[in-house]
N, C-alpha and C positions, 0 to 999 in steps of 0.2 A: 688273529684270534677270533673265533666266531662269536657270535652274538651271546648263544647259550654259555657258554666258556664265560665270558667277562659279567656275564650278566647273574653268575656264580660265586666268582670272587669279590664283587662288588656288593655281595650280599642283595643284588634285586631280585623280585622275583613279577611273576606273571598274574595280577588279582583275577584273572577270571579264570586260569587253572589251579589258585588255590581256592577258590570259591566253590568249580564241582569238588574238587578233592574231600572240601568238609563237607560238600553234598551229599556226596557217594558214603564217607561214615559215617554221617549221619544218618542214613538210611540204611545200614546193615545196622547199623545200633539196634534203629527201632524192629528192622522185622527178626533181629537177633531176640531180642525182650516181649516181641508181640504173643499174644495167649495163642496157644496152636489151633484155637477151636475160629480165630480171625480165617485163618485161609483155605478154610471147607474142605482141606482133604482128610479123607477118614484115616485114622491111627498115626499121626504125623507123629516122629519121636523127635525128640532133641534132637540129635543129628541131621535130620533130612530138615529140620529147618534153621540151623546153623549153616547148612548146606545151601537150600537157599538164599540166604542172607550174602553169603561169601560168594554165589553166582552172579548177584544183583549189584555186587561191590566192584567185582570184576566186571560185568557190563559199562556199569558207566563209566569205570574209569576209561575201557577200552573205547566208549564212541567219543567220549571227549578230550581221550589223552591229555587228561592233567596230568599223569606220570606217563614218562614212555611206557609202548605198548608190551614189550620186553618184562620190563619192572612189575608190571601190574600180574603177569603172571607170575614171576619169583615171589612177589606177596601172596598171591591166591594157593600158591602149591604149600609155603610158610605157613600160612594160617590153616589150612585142611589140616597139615602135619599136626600143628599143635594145638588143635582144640576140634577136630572129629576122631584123629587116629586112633590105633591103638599103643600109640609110644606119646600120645598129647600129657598136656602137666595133668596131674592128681584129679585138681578141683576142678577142672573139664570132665574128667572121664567118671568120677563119684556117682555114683546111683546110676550109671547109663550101661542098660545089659552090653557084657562085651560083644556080641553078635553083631551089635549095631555099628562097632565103632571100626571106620575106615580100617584097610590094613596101609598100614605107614610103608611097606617095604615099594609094595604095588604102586605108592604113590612117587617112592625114589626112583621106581625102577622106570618112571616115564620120562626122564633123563637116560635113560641108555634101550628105548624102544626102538627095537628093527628102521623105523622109518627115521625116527635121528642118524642111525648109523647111514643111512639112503642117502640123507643129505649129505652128509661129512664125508662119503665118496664125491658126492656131485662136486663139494667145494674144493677138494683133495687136488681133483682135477682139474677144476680153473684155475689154480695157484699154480702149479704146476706146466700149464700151458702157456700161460701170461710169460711165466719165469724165464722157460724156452725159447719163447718166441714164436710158439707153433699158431698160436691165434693169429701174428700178423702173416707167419705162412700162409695158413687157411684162406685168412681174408685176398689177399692177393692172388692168389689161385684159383679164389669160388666166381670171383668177381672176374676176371680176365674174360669168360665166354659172354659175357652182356654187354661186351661193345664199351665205344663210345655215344651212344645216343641217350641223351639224357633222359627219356624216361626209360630206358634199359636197366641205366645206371640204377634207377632210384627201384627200380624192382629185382636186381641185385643185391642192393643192403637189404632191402626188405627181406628176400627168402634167408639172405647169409647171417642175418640178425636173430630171422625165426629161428633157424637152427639149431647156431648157438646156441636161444634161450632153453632147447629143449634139454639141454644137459648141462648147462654152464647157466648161475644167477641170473634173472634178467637185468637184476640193478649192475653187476659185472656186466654183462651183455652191453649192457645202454651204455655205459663208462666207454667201453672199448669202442664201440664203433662210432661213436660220436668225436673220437679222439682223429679217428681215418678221416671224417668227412672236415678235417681243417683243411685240408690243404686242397680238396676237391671245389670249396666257394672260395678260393682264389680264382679257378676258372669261371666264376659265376655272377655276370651283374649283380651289383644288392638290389637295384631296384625293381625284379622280377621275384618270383615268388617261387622258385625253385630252390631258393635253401628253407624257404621254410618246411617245403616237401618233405625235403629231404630228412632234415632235423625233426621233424615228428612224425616220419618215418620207422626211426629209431623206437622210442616206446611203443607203438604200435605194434611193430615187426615182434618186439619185446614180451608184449603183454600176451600177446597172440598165441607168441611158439612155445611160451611156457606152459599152454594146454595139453602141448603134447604128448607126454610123457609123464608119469608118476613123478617124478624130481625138478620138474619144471617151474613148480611152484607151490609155494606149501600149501594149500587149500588141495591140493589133487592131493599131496600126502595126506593128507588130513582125515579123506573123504576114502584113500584105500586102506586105510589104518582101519576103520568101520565097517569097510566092505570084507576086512580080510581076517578080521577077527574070531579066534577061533571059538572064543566064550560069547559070540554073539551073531553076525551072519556070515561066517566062514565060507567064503564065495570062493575065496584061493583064485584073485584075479592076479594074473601075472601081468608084468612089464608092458611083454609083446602083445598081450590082449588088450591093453590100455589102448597100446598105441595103432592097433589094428583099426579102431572106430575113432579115435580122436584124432589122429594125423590126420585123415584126410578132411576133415573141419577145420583144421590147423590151415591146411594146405589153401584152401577153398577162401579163408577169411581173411592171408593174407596176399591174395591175388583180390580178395574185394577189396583192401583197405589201396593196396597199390592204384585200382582203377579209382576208387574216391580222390586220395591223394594229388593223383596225375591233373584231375578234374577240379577240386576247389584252387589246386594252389599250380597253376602250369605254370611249366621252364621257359621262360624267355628267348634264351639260347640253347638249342636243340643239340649241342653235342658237349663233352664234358672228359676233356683228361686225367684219366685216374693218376695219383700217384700216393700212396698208402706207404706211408714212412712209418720203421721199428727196425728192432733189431732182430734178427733170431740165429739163435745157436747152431752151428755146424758140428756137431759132435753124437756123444752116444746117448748124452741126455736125449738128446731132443729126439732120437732114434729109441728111444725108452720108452717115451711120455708117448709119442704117435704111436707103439705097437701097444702099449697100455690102455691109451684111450681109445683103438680100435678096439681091442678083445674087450675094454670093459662092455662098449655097447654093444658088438653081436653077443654077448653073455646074459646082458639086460632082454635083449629083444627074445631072446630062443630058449627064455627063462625055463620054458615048459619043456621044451624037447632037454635041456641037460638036466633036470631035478635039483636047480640050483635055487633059489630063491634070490630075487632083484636084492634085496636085502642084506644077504649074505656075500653078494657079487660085489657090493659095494665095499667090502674089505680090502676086493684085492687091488687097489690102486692106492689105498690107503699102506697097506702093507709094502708093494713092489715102491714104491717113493718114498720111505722112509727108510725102506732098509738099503736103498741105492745113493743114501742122502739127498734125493734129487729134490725132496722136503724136508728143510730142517725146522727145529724146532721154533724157531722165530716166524717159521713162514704161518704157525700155526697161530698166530695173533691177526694176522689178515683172514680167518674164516670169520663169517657174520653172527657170530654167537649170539647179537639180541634175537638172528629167525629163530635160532634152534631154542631158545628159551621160551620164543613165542609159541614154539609147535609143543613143546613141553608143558605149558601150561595151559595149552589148549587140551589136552590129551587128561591130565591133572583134573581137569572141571570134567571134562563126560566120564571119569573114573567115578567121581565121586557121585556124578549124577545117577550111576548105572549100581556101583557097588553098593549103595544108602538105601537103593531101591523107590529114590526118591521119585526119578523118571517114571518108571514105572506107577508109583500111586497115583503121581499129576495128573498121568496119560489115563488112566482110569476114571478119571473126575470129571475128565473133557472128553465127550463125545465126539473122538474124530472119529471113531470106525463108521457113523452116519453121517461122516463128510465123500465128498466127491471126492476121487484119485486128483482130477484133473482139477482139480480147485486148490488143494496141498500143495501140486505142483506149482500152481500158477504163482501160488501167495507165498512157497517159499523162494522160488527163483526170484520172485520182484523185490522181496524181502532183501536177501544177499545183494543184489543191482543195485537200488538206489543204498546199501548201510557201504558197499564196498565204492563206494562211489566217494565217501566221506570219511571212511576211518579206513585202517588197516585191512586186505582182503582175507590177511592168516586171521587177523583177531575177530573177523566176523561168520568164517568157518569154525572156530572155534566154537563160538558159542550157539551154532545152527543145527552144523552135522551132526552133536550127539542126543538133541533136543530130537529130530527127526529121526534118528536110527532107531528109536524108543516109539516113536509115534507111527512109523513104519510098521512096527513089530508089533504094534499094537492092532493094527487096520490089518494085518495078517493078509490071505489070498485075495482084497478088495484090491488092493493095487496093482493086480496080473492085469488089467487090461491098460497100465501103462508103463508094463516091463519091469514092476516091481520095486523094491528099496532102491537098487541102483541107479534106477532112474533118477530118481528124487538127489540122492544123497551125491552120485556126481552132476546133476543137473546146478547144485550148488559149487561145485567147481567153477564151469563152466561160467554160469550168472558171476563168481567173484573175480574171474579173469578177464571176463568182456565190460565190468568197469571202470572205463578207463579217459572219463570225460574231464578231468580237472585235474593241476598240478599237483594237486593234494592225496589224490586216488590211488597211484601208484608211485614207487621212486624213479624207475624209468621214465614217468612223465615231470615229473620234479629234476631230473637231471638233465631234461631237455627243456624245460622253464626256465634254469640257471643259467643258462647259453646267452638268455636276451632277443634270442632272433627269435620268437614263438610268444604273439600276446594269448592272453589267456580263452580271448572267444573262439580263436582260432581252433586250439586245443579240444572247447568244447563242441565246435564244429564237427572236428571229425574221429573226438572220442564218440562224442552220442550217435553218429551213424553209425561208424563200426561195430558200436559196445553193443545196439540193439537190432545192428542185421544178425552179427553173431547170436543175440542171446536167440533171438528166434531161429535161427537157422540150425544152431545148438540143439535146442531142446525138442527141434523136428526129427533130427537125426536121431538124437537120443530115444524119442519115441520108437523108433522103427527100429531102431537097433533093442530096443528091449524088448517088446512085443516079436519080434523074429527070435529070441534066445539067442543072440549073441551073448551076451553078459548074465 
């Protein structure tokens, strides 16, 4: 039984996450009751500063997780509903013009937003291919052309891992392939430093490949949720346009992480017998799921040439597996419902930021349109890097991108000479994906901590290389790619 579990039933609990806990209410209390003339913006109504209060409640809890990060949004979307909306109890909405007050539907309907339905194909799919077997297919097949020479091998997991990540979880991701590399440090002295290569390899390969692609990881949803908006910068960034500029940073970051790897931590024994143990299915399933998971992603990538939307594409593996049984309803408890509540109540907070009008009067107040392009960008990238380095990377987009899509749109044509909102708004992607210096930063580095073979300075070794060749190499590319009008 895990620690959390007994430490439940034993009635203990954690004094210093109940201590932010009463931190965090205690501080929506007061800026709940504080006089609206305390926080200088002009015509603040009750709701936009109930609004704040409930931002600032949901912040703390998210950097300090005193409740999981999951939780703290099902509270924040709760309390919007029942003391901003327009379906809140009586004595909340009394005297408050209804113009002002939230619409409650808007804020349910951030539970069934296009880019939830994105994920729940993405996951549809890994359940699916686990179940088959095709993932130990894949792996054995991807990997057979890199030899036995061990730093082959370990740039084999790496690109087969990135992959993966780019349509399949990376905490799935990191589970799976760390499961392959048992039986591979059988061939492997312990006393050389080739399994640790290897083994942090894994999150690496993980953190990386999830850049690639809108579904890779929830911070890219997050950031094309904003860019695709049609009541706000209706960019109509497709799939294949994602992955046109971000694969090959993808590509590039983990062929650098491989050359770090190879370098801090070299193979002892220079050749390495693969043998990659699982089952997989001989049948029509698994002849299903591979013709399914092909058409989903050339569907995804050539989003624009068929007028289908990534979004909409994402139904149909969800539909062809459920109605072939190949998903039944129990498999549907293995999807990761605390991301999808995270991405919901990320989505929940920039609604209310945006709909209150609240963003907008802030942004008003603050003289960013006399700030630099390249100062926004610097201070919000560093921003995302060192908070995703320590809390959640979804909970720290959450509370970034809709702050910046408002202050974006406030600074208007001043940021054409660094390729615009997009810049900015995925440049925070990227800053929350190359955080990846500590067990704590990511799950796929936490699932490679669990292992034993990986001390922690190790980790921060050659998260902080990777995390900040990336970030810079990232937001170089990003630059030239917006300033050309790619994106």
């Amino acid at each position: 039984m895990s620690e959390e579990k007994t430490n439940m039933l034993s009635g203990r609990f954690n004094v210093k996450k109940a201590v932010m806990f009463f931190v965090a209410v205690l501080v929506t209390l007061i800026l709940w009751n504080l006089s609206p003339d305390v926080y200088g913006i002009d015509g603040l109504t009750i709701i936009q500063q109930r609004v704040i209060a409930i931002f600032a409640f949901a912040t703390i809890l998210w950097i300090t997780e005193a409740i999981p990060s999951w939780a703290t949004s099902v509270t924040l979307i709760a309390t919007l509903l029942f003391t901003t909306s327009d379906n809140a109890f009586h004595f909340f909405r009394s005297g408050i013009d209804k113009t002002d007050l939230l619409d409650h539907e808007a804020l349910m309907a951030t539970f069934a937003d296009p880019i939830i339905i994105l994920f729940l194909g993405g996951f549809i799919l890994a359940i699916a291919a686990t179940k088959s077997g095709l993932d130990v297919l894949l792996a054995r097949t991807l990997l057979k052309p890199f030899g036995r020479k061990s730093e082959n091998v370990l740039l084999g997991f790496i690109l087969i891992t990135g992959a993966f990540s780019m349509f399949i979880s990376n905490t799935a991701t990191a589970a799976m392939m760390l499961t392959f590399l048992t039986p591979v440090f059988k061939a492997l002295p312990p006393e050389g430093k080739g399994r640790v290569a290897l083994t942090l390899a894994i999150p690496i390969a993980a953190n990386i490949g999830g850049m690639g692609t809108p579904i890779g990881t929830p911070p890219n949803a997050i950031a094309l949720k904003y860019l695709n908006d049609p009541a706000g910068l209706n960019l109509n960034l497709g799939f294949g346009q994602w992955m046109s500029f971000m694969l090959p940073l993808t590509i590039v970051l983990l062929v650098v992480g491989w050359f770090l790897l190879k370098t801090y931590f070299p193979f002892k024994k220079k050749t390495i017998d693969l043998h990659i143990e699982g089952h997989v299915q001989r049948n029509w399933r698994t002849a299903v799921v591979a013709g399914t998971f092909i058409a989903t992603v050339i569907l995804w990538m050539f989003d624009k040439l068929t007028g289908v939307g990534a979004n909409t594409v994402a139904i149909l593996p969800i539909a062809i597996f459920a109605f072939t049984g190949i998903v039944t309803a129990k498999d549907l408890q293995d999807i990761n419902w605390s991301v999808i509540w995270m991405v919901a109540g990320g989505f929940a907070l920039g609604l209310a930021l945006n709909q209150s009008k609240l963003a907008e009067r802030a942004i008003e107040s603050i003289p960013f349109g006399s700030w630099s392009p390249l100062v926004i960008l610097f201070i919000s990238g560093a921003i995302c890097y060192i908070l995703s380095n320590f809390i959640s990377n979804t909970a720290t987009a959450a509370l970034l991108v809709p702050i910046l899509t408002v202050v974006c749109k406030g600074m208007g044509d001043s940021l054409s000479s660094i390729g615009g909102t997009p810049t900015v708004l995925i440049g925070i992607a990227i800053a929350a994906s190359t955080a990846m210096c500590l067990p704590i930063s990511t799950p796929p580095n936490a699932i490679a901590h669990s292992t034993g073979l990986v001390h922690q300075n190790e980790m921060i070794k050659i998260g902080l290389s990777v995390g900040l060749i990336g970030l810079v190499v990232g937001y170089i590319i990003l630059f030239i790619v917006g300033r050309t009008g790619l994106i």
